[in-house]
N, CA, C and O of each residue as an XYZ file, in Angstrom:
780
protein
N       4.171    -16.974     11.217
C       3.977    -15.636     11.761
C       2.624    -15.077     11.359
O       1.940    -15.519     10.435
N       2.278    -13.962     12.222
C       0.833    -13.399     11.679
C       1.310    -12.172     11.520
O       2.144    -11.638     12.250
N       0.569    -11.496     10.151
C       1.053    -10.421      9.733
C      -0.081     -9.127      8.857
O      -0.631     -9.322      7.772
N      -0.141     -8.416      9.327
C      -0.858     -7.718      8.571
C      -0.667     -6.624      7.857
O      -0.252     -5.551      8.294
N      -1.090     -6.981      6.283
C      -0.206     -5.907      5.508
C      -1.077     -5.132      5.153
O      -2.262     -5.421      4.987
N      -0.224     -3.353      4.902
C      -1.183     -2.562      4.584
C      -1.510     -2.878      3.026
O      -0.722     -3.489      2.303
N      -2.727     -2.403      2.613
C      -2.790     -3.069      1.045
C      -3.821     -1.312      0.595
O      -4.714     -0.683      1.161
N      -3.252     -1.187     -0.329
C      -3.985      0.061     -0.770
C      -4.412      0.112     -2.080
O      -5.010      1.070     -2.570
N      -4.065     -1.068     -2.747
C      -5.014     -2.058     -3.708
C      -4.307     -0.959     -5.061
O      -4.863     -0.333     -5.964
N      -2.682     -1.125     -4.617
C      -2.292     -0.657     -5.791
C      -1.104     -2.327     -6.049
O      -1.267     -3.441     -5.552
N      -0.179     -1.920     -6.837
C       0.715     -3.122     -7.226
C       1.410     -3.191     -6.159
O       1.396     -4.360     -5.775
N       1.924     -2.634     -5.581
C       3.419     -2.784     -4.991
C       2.671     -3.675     -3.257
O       3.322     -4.593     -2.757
N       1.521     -3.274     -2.692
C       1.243     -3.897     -1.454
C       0.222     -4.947     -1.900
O      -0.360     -5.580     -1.018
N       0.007     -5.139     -2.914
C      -1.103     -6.433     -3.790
C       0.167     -7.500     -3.366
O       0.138     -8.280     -2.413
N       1.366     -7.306     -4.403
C       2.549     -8.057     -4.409
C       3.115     -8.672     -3.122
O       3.588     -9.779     -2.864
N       2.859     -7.362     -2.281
C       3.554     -7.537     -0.566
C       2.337     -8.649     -0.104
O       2.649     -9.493      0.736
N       1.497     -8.645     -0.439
C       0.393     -9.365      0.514
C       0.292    -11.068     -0.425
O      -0.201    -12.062      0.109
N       0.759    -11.070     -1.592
C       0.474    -12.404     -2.227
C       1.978    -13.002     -1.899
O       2.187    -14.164     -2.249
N       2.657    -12.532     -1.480
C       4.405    -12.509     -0.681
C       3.914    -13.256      0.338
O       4.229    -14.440      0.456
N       3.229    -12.743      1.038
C       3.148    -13.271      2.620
C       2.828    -14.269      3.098
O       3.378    -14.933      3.977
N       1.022    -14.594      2.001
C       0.463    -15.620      1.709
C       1.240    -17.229      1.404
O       1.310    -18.338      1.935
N       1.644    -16.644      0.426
C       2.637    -17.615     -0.243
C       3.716    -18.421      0.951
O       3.830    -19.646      0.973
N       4.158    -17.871      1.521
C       5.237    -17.661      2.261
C       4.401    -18.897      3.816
O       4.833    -19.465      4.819
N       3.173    -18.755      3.171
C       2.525    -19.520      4.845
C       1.629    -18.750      5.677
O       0.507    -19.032      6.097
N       2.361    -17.698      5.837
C       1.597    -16.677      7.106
C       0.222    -16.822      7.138
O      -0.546    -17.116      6.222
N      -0.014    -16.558      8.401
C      -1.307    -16.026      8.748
C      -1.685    -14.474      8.500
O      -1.645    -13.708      9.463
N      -1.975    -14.100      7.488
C      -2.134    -12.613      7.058
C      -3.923    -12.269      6.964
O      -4.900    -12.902      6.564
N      -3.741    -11.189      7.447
C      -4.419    -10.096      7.496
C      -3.927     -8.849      6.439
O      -2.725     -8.615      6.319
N      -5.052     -7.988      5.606
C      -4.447     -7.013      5.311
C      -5.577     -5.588      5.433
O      -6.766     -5.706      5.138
N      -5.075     -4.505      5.830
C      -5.734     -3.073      6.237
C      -5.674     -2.278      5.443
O      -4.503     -2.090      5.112
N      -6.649     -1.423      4.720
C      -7.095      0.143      4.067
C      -7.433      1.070      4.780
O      -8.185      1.162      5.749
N      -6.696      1.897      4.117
C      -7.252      3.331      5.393
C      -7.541      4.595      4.390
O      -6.726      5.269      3.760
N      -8.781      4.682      4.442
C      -9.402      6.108      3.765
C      -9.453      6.965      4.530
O     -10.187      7.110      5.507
N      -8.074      8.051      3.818
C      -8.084      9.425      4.727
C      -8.240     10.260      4.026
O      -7.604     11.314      4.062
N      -9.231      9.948      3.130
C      -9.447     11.258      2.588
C      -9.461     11.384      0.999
O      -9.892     12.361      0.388
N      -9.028     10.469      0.548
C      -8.348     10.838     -1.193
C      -9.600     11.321     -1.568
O     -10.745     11.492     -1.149
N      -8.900     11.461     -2.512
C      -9.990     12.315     -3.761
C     -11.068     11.124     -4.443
O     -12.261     11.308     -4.683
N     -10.483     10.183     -4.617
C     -11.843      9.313     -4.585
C     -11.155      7.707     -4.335
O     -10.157      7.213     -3.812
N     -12.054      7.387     -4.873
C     -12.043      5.269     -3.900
C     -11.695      4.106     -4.413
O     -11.827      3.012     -3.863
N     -10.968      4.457     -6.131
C     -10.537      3.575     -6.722
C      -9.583      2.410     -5.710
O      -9.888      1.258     -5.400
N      -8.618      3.030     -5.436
C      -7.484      1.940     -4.983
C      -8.690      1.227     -3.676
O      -8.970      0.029     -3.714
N      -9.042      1.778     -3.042
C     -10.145      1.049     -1.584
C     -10.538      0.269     -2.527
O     -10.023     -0.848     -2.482
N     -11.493      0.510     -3.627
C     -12.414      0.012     -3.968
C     -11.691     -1.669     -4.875
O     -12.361     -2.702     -4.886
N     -10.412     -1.586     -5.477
C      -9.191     -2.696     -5.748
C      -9.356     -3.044     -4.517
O     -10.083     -4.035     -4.592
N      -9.098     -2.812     -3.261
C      -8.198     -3.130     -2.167
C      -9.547     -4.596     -2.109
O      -9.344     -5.805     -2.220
N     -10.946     -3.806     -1.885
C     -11.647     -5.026     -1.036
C     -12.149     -6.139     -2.666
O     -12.815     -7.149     -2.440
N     -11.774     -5.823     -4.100
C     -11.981     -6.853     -5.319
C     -10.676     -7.909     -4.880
O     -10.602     -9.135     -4.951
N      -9.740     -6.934     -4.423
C      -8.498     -8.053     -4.150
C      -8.731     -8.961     -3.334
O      -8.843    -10.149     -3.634
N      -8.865     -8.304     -1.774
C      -9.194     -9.297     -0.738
C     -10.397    -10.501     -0.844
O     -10.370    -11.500     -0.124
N     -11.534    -10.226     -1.933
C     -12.352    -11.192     -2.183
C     -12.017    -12.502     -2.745
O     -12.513    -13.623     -2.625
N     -10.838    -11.932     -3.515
C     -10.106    -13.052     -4.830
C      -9.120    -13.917     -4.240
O      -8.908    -15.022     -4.740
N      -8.332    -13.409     -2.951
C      -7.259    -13.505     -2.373
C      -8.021    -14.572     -1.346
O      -7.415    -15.623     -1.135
N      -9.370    -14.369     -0.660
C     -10.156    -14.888      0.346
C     -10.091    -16.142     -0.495
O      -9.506    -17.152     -0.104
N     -10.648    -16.061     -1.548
C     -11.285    -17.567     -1.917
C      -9.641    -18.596     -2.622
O      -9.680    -19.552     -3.397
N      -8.546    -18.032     -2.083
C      -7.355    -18.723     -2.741
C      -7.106    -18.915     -1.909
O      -7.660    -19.979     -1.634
N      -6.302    -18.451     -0.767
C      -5.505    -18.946      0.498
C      -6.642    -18.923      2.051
O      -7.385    -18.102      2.589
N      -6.223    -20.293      2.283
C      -6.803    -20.502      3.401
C      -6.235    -20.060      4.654
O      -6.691    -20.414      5.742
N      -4.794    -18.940      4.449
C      -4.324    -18.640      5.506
C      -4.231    -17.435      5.378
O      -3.212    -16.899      5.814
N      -5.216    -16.661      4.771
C      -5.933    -15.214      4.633
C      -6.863    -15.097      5.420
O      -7.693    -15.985      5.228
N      -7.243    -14.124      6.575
C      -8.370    -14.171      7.732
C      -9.452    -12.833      6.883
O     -10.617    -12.985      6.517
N      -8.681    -11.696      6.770
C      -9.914    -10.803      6.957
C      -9.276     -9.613      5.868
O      -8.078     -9.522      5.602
N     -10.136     -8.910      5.422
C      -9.735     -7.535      5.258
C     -10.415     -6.272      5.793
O     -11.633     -6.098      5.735
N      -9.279     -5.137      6.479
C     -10.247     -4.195      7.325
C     -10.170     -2.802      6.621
O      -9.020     -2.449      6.360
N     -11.036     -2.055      6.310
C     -10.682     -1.158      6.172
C     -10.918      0.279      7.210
O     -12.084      0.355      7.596
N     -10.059      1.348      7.686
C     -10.318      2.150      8.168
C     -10.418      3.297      7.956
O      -9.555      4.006      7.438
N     -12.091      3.815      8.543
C     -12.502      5.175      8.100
C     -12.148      6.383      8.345
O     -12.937      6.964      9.091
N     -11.164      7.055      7.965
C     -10.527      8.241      8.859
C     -10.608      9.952      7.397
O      -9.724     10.768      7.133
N     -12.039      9.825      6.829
C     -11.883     10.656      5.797
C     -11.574     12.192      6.345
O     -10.966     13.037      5.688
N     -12.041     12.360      7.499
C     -11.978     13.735      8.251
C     -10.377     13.992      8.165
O     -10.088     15.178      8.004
N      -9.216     13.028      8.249
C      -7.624     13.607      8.127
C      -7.607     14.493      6.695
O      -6.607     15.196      6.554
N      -8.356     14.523      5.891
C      -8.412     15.163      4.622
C      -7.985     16.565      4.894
O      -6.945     17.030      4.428
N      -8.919     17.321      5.761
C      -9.169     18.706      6.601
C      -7.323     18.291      6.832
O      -6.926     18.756      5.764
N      -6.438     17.911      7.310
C      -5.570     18.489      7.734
C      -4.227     17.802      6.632
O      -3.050     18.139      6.765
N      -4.671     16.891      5.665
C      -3.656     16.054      4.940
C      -3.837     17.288      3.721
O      -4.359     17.021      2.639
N      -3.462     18.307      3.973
C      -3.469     19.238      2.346
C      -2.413     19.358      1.685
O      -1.327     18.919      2.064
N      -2.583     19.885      0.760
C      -1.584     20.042     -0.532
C      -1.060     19.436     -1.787
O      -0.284     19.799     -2.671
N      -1.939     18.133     -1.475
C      -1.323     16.912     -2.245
C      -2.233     16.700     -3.473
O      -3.401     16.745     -3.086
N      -2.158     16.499     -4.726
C      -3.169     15.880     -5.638
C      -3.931     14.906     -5.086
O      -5.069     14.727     -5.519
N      -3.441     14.161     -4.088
C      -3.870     12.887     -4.210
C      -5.593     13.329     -2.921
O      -6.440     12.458     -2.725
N      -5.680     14.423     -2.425
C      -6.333     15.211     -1.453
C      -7.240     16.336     -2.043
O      -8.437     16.350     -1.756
N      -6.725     17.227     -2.816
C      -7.194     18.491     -3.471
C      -7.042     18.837     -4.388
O      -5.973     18.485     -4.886
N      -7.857     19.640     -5.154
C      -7.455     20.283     -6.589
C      -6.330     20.810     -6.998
O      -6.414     21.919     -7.525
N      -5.062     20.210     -6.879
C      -3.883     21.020     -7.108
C      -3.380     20.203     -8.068
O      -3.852     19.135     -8.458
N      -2.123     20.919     -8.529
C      -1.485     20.536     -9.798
C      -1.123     18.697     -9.689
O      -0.702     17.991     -8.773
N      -1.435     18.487    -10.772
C      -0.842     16.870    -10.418
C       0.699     16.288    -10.451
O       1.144     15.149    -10.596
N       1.303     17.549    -10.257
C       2.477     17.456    -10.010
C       2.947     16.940     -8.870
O       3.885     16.150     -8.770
N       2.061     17.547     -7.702
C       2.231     18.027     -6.126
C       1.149     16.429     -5.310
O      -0.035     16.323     -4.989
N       2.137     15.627     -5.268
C       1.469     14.046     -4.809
C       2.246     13.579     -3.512
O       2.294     12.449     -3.026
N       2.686     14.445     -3.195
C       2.937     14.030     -1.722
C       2.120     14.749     -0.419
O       1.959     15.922     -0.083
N       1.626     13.262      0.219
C       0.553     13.974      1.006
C       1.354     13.875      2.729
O       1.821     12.972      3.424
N       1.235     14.806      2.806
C       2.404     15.276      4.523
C       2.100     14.377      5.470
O       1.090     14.534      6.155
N       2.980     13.246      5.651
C       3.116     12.049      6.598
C       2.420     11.116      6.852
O       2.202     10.621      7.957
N       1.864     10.691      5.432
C       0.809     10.160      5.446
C       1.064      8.583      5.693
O       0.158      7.783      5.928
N       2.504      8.245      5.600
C       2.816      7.041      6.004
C       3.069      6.528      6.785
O       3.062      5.297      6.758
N       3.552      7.506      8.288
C       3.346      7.762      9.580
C       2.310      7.226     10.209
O       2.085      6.464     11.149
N       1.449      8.179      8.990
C      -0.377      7.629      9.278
C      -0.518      6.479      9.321
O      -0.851      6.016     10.412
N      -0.354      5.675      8.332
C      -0.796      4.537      7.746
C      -0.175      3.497      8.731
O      -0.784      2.630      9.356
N       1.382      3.807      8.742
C       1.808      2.612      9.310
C       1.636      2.814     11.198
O       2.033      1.894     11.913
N       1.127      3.865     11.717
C       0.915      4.079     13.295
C      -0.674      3.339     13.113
O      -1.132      3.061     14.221
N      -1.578      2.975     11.992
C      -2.898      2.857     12.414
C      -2.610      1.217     11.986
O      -3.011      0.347     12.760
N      -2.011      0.893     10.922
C      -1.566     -0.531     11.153
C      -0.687     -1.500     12.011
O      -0.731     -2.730     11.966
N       0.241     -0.609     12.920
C       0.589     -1.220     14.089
C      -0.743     -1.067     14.942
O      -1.001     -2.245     15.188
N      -1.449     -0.527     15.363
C      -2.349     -0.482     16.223
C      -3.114     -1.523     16.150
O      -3.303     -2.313     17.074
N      -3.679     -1.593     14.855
C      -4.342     -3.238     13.913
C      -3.393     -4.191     14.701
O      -3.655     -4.669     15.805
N      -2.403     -4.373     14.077
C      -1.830     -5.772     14.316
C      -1.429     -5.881     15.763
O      -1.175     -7.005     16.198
N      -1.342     -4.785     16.592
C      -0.791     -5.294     18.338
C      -2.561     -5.569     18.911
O      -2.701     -6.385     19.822
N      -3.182     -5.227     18.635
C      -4.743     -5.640     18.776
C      -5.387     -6.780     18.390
O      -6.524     -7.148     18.686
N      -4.635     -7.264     17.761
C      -4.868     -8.930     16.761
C      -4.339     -9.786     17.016
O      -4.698    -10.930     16.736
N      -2.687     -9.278     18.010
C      -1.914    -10.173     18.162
C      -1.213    -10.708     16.844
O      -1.171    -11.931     16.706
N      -0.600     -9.816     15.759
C      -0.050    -10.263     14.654
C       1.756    -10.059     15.374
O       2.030     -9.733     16.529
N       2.661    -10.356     14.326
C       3.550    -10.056     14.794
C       4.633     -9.097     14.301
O       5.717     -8.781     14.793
N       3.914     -8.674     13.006
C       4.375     -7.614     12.472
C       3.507     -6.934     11.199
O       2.395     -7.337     10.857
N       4.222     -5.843     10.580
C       2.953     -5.002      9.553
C       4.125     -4.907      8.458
O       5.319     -4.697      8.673
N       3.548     -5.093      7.364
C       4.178     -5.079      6.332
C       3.925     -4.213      5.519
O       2.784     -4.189      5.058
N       4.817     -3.315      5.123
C       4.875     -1.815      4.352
C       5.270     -1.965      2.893
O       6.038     -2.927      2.901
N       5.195     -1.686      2.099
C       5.132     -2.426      0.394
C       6.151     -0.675      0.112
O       6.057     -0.232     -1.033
N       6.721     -0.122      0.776
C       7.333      0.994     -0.160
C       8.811      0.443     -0.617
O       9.417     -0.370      0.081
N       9.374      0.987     -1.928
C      10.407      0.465     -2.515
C      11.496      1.721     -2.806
O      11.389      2.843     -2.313
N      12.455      1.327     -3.621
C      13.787      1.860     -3.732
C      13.376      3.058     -4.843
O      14.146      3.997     -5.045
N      12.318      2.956     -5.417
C      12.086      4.137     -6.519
C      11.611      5.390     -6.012
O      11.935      6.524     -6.364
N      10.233      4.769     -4.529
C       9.679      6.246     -4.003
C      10.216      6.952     -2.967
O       9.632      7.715     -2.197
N      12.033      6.473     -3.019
C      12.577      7.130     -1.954
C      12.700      8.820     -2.121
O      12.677      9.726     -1.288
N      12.865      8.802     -3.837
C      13.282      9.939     -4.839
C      12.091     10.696     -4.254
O      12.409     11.507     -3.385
N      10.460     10.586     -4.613
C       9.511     11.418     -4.268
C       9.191     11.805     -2.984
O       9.033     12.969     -2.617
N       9.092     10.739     -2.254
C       8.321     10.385     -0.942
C       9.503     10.575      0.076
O      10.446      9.843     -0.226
N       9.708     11.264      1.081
C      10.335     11.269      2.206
C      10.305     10.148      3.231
O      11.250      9.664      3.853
N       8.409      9.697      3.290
C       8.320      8.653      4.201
C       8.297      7.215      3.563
O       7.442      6.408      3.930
N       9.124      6.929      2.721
C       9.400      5.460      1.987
C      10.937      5.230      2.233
O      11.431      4.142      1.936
N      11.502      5.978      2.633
C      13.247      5.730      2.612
C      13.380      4.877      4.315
O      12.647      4.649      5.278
N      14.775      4.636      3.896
C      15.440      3.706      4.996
C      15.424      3.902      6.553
O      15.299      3.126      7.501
N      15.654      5.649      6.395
C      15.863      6.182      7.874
C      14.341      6.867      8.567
O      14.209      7.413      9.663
N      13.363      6.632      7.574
C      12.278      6.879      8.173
C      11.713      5.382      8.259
O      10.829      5.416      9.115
N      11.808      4.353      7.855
C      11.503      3.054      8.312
C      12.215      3.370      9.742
O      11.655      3.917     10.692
N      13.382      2.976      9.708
C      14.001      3.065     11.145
C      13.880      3.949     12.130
O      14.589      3.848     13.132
N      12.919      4.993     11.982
C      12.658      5.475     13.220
C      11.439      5.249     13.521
O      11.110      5.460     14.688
N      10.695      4.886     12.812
C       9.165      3.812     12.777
C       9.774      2.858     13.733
O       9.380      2.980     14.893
N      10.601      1.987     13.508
C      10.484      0.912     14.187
C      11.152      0.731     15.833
O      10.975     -0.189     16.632
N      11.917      1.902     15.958
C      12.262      2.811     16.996
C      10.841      2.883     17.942
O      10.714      2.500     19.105
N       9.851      3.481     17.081
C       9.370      3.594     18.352
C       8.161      3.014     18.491
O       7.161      3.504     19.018
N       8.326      1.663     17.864
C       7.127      0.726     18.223
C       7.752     -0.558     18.248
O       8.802     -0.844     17.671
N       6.907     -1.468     19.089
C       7.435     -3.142     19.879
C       7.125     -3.863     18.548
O       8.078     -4.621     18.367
N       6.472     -3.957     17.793
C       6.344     -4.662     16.536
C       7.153     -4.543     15.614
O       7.926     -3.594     15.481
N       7.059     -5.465     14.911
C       7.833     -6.315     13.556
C       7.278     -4.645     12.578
O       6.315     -4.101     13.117
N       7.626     -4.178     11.752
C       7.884     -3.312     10.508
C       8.390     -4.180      9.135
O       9.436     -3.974      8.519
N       7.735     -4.832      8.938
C       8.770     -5.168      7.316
C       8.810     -4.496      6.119
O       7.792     -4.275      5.464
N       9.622     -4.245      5.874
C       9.866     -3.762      4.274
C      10.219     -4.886      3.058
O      11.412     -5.184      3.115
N       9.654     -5.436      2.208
C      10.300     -6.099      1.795
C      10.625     -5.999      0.264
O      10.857     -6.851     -0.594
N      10.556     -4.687      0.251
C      11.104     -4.072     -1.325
C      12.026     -3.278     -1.005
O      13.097     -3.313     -1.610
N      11.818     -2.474     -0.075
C      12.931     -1.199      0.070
C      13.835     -0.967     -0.996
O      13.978     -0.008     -1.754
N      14.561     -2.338     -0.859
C      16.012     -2.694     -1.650
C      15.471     -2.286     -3.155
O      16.106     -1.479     -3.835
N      14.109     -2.970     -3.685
C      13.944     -3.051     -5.056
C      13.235     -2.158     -5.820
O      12.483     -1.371     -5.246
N      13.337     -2.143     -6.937
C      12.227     -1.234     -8.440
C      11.275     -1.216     -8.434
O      10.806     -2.338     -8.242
N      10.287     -0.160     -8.599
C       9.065     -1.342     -9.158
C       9.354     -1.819    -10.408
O       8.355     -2.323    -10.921
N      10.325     -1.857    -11.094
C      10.091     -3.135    -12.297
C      10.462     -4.267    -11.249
O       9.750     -5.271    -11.293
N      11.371     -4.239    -10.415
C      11.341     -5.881     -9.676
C       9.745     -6.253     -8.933
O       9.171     -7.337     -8.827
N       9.509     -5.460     -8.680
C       8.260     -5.734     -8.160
C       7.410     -6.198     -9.322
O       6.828     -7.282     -9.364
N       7.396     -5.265    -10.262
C       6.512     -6.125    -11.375
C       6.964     -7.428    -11.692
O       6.095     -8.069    -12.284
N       8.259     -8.181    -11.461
C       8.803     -9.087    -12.289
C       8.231    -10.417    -10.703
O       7.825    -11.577    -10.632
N       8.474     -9.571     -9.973
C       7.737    -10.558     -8.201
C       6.487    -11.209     -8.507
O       6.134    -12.380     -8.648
N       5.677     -9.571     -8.590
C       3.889    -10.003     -8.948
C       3.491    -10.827     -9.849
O       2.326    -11.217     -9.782
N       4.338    -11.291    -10.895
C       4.230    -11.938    -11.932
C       4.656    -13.537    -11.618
O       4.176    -14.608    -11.991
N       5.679    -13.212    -10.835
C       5.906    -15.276    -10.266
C       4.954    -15.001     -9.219
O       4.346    -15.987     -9.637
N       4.392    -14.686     -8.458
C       3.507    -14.820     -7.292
C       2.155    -15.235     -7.999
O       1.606    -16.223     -7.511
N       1.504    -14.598     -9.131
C       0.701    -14.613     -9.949
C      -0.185    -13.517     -9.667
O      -1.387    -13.750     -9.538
N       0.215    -12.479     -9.568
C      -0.968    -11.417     -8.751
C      -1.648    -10.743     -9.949
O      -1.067    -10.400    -10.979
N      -3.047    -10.586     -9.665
C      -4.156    -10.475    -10.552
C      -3.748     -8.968    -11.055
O      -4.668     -8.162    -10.917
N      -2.608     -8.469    -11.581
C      -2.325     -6.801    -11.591
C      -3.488     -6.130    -12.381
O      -3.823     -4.985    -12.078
N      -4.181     -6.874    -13.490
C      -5.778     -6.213    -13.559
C      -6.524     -5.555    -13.226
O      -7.286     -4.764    -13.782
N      -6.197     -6.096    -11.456
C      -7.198     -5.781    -10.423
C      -7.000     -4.767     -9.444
O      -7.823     -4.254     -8.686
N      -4.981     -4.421     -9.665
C      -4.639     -3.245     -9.013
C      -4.680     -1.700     -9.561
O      -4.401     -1.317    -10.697
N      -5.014     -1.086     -8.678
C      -5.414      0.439     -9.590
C      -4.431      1.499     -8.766
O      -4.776      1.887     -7.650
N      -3.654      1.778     -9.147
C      -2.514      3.101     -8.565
C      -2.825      4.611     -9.324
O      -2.203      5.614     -8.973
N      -3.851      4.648    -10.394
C      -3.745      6.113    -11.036
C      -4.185      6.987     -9.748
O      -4.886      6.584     -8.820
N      -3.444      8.666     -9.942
C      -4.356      8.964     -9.018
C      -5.339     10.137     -9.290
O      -5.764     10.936     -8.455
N      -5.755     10.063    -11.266
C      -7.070     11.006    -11.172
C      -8.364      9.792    -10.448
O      -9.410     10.265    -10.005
N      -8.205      8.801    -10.424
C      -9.172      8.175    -10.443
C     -10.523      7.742    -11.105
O     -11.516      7.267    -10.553
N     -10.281      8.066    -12.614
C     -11.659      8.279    -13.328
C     -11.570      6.759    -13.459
O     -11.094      5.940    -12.673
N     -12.216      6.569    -14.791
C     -12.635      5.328    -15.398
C     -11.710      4.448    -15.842
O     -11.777      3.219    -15.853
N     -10.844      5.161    -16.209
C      -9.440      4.237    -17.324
C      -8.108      5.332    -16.812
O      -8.190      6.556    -16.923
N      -7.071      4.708    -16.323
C      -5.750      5.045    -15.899
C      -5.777      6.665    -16.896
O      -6.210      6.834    -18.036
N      -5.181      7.612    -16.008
C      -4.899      8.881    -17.200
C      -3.524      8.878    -18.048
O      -3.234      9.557    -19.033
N      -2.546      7.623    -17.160
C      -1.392      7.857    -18.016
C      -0.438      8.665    -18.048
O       0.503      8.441    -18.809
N      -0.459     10.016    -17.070
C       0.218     11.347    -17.318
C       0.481     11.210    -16.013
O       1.616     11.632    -15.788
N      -0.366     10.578    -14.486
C       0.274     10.985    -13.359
C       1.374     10.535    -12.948
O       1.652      9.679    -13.788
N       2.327     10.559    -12.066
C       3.615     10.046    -11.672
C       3.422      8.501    -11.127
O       4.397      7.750    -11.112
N       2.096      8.045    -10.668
C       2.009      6.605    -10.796
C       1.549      6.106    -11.870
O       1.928      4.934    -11.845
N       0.935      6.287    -12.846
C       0.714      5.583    -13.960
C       2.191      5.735    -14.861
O       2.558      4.688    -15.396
N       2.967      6.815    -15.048
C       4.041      6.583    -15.392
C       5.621      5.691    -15.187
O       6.552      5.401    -15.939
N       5.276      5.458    -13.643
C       5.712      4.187    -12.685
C       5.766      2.887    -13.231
O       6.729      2.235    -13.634
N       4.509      2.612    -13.170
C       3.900      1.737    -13.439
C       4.053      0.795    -14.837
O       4.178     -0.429    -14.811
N       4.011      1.775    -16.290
C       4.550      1.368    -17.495
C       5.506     -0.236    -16.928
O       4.984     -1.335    -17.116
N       6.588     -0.137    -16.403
C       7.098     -1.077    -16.431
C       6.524     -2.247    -16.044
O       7.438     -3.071    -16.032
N       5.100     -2.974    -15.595
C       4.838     -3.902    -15.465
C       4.322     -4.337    -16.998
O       4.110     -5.525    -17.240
N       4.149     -3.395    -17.931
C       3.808     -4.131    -19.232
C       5.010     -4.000    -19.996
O       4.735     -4.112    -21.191
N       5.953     -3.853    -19.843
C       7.518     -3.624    -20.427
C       7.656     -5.124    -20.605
O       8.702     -5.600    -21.047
């Protein structure tokens, strides 16, 4: 199958994309800058795809897409504006992501897009749960995979680890400075891959 996964060069779609690889596929994987507050995870996304290029020969490309102007209308979220770092949900932004990666993959001729959200960010995130997958896939002709839904991210950490994924190289904080802050709701996530 050909598949293109979104990769936002944090753990959980690093994992989804060394999944796919593994697995055979012909993969592709897509970034989409809409805006964040700054470019860490992009800036993982294309160290990954370099590392990932020179391992599997059934890795084609990595794309990323420029859409920083959704910023102007993606408000409220830390991950967007100066607000409390409490407030990290950015309003449908996965809608976003996964309507600009079907577009990718029916343009490529892939046969489906692979979404890396899991069973933990159903609690935060509205657009990671079951019944918003399923109305995603409602209303598009392409493949949607989920292939964590079901799981943790500690299973995911325990995945990335038989897959061998460079987690070094993935960056999920979302002040974005120099060194993880430790305090946001993804670096606190996260703990469990060194558990």
């Amino acid at each position: 199958m050909k598949k293109v996964v979104l990769l936002s060069g944090g753990l959980d779609s690093t994992t989804a994309l060394y999944q796919a690889l593994k697995e055979g596929h012909e993969v592709r994987s897509l970034a989409v800058n809409y805006g964040q507050r700054h470019n860490r995870e992009l800036d993982a996304a294309w160290e990954i795809s370099s590392s990932v290029y020179n391992q599997f020969q059934n890795y084609k490309n990595h794309k990323q897409v420029d859409a920083p102007g959704l910023r102007s209308v993606l408000r409220g979220s830390y991950l967007t504006d100066d607000v409390s770092p409490s407030l990290v949900v950015v309003p449908n932004r996965n809608m976003i992501l996964l309507s600009i990666g079907i577009a990718h993959a029916i343009s490529m001729g892939s046969d489906s897009v692979v979404f890396s959200c899991h069973m933990d960010d159903t609690r935060d995130f509205p657009d990671c749960g079951q019944s918003f997958v399923d109305a995603m896939r409602k209303a598009t002709d392409i493949e949607i995979e989920t292939p964590f839904i079901e799981m943790t991210k500690a299973d995911i950490a325990k995945k990335a680890n038989q897959h061998g994924v460079p987690v070094d190289l993935t960056w999920t904080c979302y002040a974005g400075e120099r060194e993880p802050c430790g305090e946001c709701l993804s670096c606190k996530s996260r703990v469990v891959c060194h558990e």
